[in-house]
MARLUM-22763 format. One line per field, with one value per residue (C-alpha): residue number from 1; residue in three letters; x, y, z. Coordinates in nm, 2 decimals, padded with zeros to 4 digits. Layout:
<atoms>
resi: c(NUM_...)
resn: c(ALA_...)
px: c(X_...)
py: c(Y_...)
pz: c(Z_...)
</atoms>
This chain:
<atoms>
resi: c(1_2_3_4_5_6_7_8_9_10_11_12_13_14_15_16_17_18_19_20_21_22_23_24_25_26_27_28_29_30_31_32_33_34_35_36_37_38_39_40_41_42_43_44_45_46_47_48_49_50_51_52_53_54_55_56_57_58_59_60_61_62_63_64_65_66_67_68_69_70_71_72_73_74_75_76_77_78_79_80_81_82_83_84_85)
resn: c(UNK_UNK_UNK_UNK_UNK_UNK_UNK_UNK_UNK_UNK_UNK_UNK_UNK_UNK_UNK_UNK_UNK_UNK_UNK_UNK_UNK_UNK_UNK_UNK_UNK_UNK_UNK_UNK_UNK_UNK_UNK_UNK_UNK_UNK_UNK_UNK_UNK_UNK_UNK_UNK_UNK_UNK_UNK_UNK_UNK_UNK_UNK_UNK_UNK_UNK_UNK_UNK_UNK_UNK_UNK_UNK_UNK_UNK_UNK_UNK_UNK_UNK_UNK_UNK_UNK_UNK_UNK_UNK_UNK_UNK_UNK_UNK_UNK_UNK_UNK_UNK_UNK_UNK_UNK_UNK_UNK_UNK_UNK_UNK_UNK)
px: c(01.14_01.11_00.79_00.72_00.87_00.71_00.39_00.43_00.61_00.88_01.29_01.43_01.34_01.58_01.52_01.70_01.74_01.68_01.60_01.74_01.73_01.67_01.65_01.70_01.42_01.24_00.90_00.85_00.54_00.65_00.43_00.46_00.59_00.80_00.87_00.77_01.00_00.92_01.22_01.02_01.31_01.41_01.11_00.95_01.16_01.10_01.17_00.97_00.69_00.72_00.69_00.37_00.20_00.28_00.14_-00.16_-00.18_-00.15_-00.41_-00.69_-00.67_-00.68_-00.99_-01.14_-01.03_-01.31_-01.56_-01.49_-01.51_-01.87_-01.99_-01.95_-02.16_-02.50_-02.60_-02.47_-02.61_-02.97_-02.94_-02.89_-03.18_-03.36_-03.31_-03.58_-03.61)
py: c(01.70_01.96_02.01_01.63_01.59_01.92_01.80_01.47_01.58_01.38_01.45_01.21_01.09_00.76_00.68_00.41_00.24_-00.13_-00.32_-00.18_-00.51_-00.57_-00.30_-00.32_-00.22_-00.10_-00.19_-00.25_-00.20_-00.38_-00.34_-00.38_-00.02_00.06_-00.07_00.17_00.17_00.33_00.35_00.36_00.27_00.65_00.82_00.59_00.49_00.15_00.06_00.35_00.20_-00.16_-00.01_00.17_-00.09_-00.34_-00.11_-00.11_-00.45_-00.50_-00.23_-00.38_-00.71_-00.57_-00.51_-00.76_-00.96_-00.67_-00.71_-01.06_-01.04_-00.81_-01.08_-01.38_-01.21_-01.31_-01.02_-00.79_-01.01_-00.97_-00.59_-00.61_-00.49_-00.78_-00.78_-00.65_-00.71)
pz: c(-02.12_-01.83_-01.83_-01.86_-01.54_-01.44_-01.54_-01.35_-01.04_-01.11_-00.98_-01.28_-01.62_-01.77_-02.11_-02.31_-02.60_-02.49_-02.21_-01.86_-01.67_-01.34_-01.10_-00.73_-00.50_-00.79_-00.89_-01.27_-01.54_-01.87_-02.11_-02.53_-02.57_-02.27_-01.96_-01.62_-01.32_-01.02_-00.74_-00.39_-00.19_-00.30_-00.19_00.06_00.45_00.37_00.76_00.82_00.62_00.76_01.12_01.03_00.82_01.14_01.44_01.17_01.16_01.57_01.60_01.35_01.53_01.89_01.72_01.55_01.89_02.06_01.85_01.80_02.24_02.20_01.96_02.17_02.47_02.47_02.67_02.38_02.13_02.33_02.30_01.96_01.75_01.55_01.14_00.93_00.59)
</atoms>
């Protein structure tokens, strides 16, 4: 078993006899053989995360808004080279 968990950098290996029911803040991979559950909310700072992913957010449609901005200038437009095929 170490060097399973060796082998997949992993801190903790669970294994059971039956089904282990619903986890909390887990995410789960059931398939015919076993059933897969990853605990994120050990190794990721969720609020961390959420934070992060919505300054992403904010960020990616300040600029689509600016090239959304560039677009609707018909000067810009004019400058634009014309499409070959």
């Amino acid at each position: 078993m170490d060097a399973i968990l060796r082998l997949a950098i992993l801190s903790e290996l669970g294994i059971s006899a039956g089904p282990t029911g619903a986890i909390r803040r887990r995410s789960a991979f059931p398939t015919a053989q076993f059933d897969l559950r990853i605990p994120y909310s050990d190794a990721v700072d969720l609020a961390g995360e959420s934070t992060r992913l919505k300054k992403e957010i904010e960020g990616l449609s300040r600029a689509i808004q600016s090239k959304e901005k560039q677009l609707a200038n018909p000067t810009f437009r004019e400058r634009a080279p014309e499409k070959h095929h």
